[in-house]
C-alpha positions as CSV (number, residue, x, y, z in Angstrom):
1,X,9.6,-25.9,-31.5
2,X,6.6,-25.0,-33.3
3,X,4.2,-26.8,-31.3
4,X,5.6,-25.2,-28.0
5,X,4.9,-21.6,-30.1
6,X,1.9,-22.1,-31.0
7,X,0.6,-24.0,-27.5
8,X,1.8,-21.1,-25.9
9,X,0.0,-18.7,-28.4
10,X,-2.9,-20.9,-27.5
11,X,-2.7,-20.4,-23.8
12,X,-2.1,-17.1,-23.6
13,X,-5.0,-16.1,-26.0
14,X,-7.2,-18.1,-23.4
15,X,-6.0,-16.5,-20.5
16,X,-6.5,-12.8,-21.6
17,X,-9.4,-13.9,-22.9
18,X,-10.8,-15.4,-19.9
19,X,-9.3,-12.1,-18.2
20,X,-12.3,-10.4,-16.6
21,X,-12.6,-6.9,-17.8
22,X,-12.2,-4.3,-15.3
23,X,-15.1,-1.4,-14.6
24,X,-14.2,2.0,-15.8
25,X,-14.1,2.5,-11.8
26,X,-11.5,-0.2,-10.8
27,X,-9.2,0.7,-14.4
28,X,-9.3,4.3,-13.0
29,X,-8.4,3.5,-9.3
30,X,-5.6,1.1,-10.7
31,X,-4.0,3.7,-12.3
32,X,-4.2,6.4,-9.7
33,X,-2.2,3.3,-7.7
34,X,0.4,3.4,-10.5
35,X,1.0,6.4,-10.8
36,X,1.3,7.4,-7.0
37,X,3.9,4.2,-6.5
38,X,5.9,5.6,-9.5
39,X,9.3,6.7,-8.3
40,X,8.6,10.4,-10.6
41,X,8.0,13.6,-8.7
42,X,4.4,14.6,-7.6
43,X,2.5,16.3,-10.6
44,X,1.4,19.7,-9.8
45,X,-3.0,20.0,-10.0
46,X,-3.1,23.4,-9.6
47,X,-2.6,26.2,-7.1
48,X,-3.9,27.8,-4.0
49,X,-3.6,31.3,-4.0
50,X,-2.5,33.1,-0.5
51,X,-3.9,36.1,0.7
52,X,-0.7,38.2,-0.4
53,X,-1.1,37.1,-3.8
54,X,1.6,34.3,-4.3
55,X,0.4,30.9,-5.5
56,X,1.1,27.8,-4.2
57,X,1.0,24.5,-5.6
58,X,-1.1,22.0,-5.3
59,X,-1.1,18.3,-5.6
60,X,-3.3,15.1,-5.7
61,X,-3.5,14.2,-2.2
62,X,-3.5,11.2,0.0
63,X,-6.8,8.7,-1.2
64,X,-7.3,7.6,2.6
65,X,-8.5,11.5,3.1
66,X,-11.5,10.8,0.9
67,X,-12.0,7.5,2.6
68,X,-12.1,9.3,5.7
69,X,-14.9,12.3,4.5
70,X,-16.4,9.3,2.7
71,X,-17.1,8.0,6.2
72,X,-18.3,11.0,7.9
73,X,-20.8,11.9,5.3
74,X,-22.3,8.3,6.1
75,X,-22.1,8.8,9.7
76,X,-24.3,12.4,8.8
77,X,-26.8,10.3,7.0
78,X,-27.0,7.6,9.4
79,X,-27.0,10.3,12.4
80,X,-24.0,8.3,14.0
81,X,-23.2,11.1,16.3
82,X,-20.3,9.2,18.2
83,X,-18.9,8.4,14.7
84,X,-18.5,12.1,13.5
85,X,-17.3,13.1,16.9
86,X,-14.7,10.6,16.7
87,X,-13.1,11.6,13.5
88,X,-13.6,15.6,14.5
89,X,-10.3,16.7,16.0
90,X,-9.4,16.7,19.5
91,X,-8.3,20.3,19.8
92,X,-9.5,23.6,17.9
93,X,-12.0,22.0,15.4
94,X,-14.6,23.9,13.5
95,X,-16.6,24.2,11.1
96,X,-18.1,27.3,9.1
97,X,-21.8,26.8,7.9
98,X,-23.4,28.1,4.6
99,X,-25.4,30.4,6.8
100,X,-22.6,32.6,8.6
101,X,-22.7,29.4,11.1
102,X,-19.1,29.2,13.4
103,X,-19.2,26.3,15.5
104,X,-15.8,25.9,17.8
105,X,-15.5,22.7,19.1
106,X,-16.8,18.8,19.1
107,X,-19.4,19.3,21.9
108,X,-21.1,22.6,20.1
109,X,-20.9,20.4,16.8
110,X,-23.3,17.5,18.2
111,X,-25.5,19.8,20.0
112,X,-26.0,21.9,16.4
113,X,-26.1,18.1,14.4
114,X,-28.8,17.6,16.8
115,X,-31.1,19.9,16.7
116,X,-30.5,20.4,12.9
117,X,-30.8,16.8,12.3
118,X,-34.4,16.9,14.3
119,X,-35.9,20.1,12.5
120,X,-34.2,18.9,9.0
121,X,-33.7,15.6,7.9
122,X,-30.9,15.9,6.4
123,X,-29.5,13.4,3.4
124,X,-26.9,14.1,1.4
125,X,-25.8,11.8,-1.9
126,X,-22.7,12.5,-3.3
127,X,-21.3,13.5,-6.5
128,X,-17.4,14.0,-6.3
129,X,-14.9,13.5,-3.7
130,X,-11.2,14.9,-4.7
131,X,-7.8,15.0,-2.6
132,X,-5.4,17.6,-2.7
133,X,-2.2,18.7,-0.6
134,X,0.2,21.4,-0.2
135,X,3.6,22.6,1.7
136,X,2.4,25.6,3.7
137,X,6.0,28.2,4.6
138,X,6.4,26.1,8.2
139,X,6.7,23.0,5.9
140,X,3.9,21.4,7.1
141,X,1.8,19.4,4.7
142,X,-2.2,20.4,4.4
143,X,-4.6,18.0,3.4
144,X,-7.8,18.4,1.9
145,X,-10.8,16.6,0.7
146,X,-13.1,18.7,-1.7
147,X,-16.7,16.9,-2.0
148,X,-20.0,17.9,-3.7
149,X,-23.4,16.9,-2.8
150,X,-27.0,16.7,-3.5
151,X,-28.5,17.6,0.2
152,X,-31.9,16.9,0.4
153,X,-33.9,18.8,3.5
154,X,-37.2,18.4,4.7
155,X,-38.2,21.6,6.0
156,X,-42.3,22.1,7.4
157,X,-43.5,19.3,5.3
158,X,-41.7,20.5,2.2
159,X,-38.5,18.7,0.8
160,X,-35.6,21.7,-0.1
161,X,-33.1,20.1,-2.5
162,X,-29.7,21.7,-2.3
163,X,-26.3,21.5,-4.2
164,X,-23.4,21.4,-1.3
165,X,-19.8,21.8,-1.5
166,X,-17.0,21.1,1.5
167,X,-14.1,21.6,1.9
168,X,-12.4,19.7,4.8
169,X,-8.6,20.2,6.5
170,X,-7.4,16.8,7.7
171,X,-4.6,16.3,10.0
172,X,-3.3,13.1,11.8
173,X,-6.4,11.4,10.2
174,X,-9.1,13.9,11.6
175,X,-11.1,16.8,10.3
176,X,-9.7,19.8,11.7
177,X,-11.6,22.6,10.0
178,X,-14.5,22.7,7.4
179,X,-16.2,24.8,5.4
180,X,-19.9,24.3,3.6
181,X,-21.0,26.3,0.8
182,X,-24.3,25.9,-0.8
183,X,-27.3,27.2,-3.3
184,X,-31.0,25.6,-3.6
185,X,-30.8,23.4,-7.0
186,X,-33.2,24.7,-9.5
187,X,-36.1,22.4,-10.8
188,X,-34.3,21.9,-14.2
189,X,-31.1,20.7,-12.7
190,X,-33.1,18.3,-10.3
191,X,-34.5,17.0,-13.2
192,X,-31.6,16.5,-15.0
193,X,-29.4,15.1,-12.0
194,X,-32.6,12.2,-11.8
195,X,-31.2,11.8,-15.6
């Protein structure tokens, strides 16, 4: 009996020992997993405030949104036009610009993508991607994807380094509706972000 103990002792000391050690990314993601397969209600991440005042809360959304954005901030930096018109919505998409820009539609979004892509050269590296969701009063579930990024533009010769942040609405896998808000990053920070 003692020599089954202790070569069982022995082989499980080399196996976790021979166990590959997971990155901080891969432990973190694993127990996202967990947690979302756990049979416990959704915890509450916050709140979204209406514009009578009531607050409504908010959860961790679904992780194939920021897959999604994920992919259409690559399609932007690899000016994959068809790509980001494929994942806009069919119907009633649009997106509000950190200049007072309103663009309605798929078709006025390449032709502004175009022109901006041409006069800018836009790159954006990102920073944070997060998911949330809520129950508006129909019922109906709202998904977003919150994402900040470094944008670097090169305007007359001169790079412009920016800090952006979206917020998208997806719905049935595609961007509805997004908003960009931005402010030109300040020498300091650029020097710490190359930190």
């Amino acid at each position: 009996m003692k020599k089954v103990f202790i070569i069982l002792l022995a082989v499980t000391l080399f196996v976790a020992c021979n166990e590959t050690k997971k990155s901080d990314g891969e432990a973190h993601a694993a127990m996202i997993e967990s947690t979302m397969k756990s049979d416990s209600a959704p915890q509450q991440i916050g709140y979204q405030i209406s514009d009578k005042g009531e607050k409504i809360s908010l959860y961790g959304g679904d992780m194939a949104a920021v897959s999604l954005w994920e992919t259409y901030i690559k399609a932007h930096n690899e000016r994959d036009l068809e790509t980001i018109a494929a994942l806009n919505a069919e119907k009633d998409f649009v997106a509000y610009g950190p200049n007072a820009e309103v663009i309605k539609g798929t078709e006025a979004h390449m032709a502004f993508l175009t022109t901006w892509f041409e006069q800018t050269n836009p790159t954006w590296t990102t920073k944070f991607l997060i998911t949330n969701m809520y129950t508006d009063k129909e019922g109906k579930v709202q998904q977003w994807v919150t994402s900040g990024h470094d944008l670097t533009l090169t305007v007359e010769g001169e790079e412009v380094k920016l800090n952006q942040v979206h917020d998208g609405l997806i719905v049935d896998g595609k961007i509805k509706m997004f908003t960009v808000n931005e402010r030109v990053m300040v020498q300091e920070q650029e020097e710490k972000a190359k930190e």
